[in-house]
N, C-alpha and C positions, 0 to 999 in steps of 0.2 A: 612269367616275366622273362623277359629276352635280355641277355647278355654281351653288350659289343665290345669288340676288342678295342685297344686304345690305336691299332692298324687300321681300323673300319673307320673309326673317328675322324682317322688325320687326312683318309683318301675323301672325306666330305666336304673337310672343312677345302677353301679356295686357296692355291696356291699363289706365287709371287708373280708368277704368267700373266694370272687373272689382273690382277692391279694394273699390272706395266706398261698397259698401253691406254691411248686416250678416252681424254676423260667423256667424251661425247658418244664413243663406241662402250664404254664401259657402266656408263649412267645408266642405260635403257636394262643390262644384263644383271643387275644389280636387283630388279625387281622381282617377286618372286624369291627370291635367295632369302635364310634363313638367319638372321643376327642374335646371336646367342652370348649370353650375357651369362656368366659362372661367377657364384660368391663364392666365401673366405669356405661358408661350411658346406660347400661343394655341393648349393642347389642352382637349377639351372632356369633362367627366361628364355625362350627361344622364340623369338617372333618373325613372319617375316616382311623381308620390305615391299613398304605399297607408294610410298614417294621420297623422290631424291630429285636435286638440282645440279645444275653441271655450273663449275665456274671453271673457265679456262683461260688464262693465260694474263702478263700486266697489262696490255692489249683490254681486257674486257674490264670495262666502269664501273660493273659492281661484284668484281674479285678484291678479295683481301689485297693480291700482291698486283694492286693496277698502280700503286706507290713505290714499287721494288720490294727487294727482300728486307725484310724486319724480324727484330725476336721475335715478335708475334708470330710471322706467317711464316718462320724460315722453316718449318716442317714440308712447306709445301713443294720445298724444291728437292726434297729429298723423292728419292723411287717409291713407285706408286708400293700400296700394302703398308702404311702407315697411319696411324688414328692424327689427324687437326683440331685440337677442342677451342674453342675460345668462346668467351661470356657476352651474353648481350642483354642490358639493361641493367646489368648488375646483380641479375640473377637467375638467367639460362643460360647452362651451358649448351653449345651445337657439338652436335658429331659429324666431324668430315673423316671422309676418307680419299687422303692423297694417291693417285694416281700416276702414269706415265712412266718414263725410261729414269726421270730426275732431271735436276740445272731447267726446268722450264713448270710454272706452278700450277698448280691442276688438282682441282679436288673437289669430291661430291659432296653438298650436306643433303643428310637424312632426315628428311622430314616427316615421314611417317613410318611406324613398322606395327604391326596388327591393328591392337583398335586405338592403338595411341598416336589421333590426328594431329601431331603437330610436335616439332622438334625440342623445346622445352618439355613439354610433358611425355616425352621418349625419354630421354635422359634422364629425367628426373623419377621415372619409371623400372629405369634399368641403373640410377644412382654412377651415374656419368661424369667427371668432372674433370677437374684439370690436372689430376694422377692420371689419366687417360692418354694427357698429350705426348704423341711420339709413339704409342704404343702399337706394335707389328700385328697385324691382323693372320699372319702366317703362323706365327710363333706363340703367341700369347697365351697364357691359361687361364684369363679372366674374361676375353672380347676375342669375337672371330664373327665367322660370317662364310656359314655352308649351302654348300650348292642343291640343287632342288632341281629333282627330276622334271617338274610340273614347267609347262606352256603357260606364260606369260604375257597376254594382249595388253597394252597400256594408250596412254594420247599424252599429246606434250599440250602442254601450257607455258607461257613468259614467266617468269620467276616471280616470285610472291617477295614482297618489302625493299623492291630495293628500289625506292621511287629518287633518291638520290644521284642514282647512274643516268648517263643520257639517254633518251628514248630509245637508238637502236638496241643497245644494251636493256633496257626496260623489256621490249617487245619481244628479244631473240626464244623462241619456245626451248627453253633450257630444261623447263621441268619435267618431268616425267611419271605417270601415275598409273599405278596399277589398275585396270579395267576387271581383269578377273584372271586366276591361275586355272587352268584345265588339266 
């Protein structure tokens, strides 16, 4: 059995770097990358991502903050490397991950990470919810999200459910999906 330091740990997990810049450069690099979920009795999920969406900016029709800033979304304007949770249908939670410099809102959801196709049954997986919201992906001892040596091929697709945005927002290939890690 191998032994890591908690120094080996911290050079894996993604810095605040990673987060800080846009959400369309940072969606595709996301895949591939490791999302590790730590309970209270110190056992670990470690999966990695195979789909994420990019929402960018009030500009785009089917972002949270296409209304301005709200309690709801006001995570998003905060500097990227921060967790965005919020509920839909009244009983999944989604996991975002806000991105950019901050003051302009931008943030991935994760839609898939190993064999868990679909962002309710991720979370619900890794027991995700709204003690999550605001939580630093840098810092945290419970959520992170480490880097991976491995090459990443993927293909974008238009975002999945937001059939309420207008079509060029419907169409835009936002999504991004892992093809295979090498």
């Amino acid at each position: 059995m191998h032994s890591f330091s908690n120094s080996l740990i911290l050079k894996m997990r993604l810095g605040c770097e990673f987060y800080q810049k846009d959400v369309l450069d940072v969606a595709p690099l996301l895949l591939g990358k490791i999302l590790v979920r730590r309970f209270d009795d110190g056992s670990e999920i470690r999966l990695p991502i195979v789909e994420v969406e990019a929402y960018k900016g009030e500009e785009d029709l089917a972002c949270h903050a296409r209304f301005g800033k709200t309690t709801r979304n006001g995570i998003m304007y905060e500097q990227g490397g921060v967790v965005y949770m919020f509920l839909i249908y009244g009983m999944y939670w989604m996991l975002n991950i806000v991105t950019g410099a901050g003051d302009f809102p931008e943030a991935i959801l994760v839609r898939g990470a190993g064999l868990y196709n679909g962002p309710g049954k991720l979370t619900r997986a890794l027991h995700l919810d709204k003690s999550f919201y605001g939580e630093n992906l840098v810092t945290s001892e419970r959520l992170w999200i480490e880097d991976s040596p491995m090459l990443a091929s993927y293909h974008t697709t238009p975002r999945i459910g937001i059939g309420y945005a207008a079509a060029k927002w419907r169409d835009i290939p936002w999504r991004f999906v892992l093809d295979e890690i090498k």
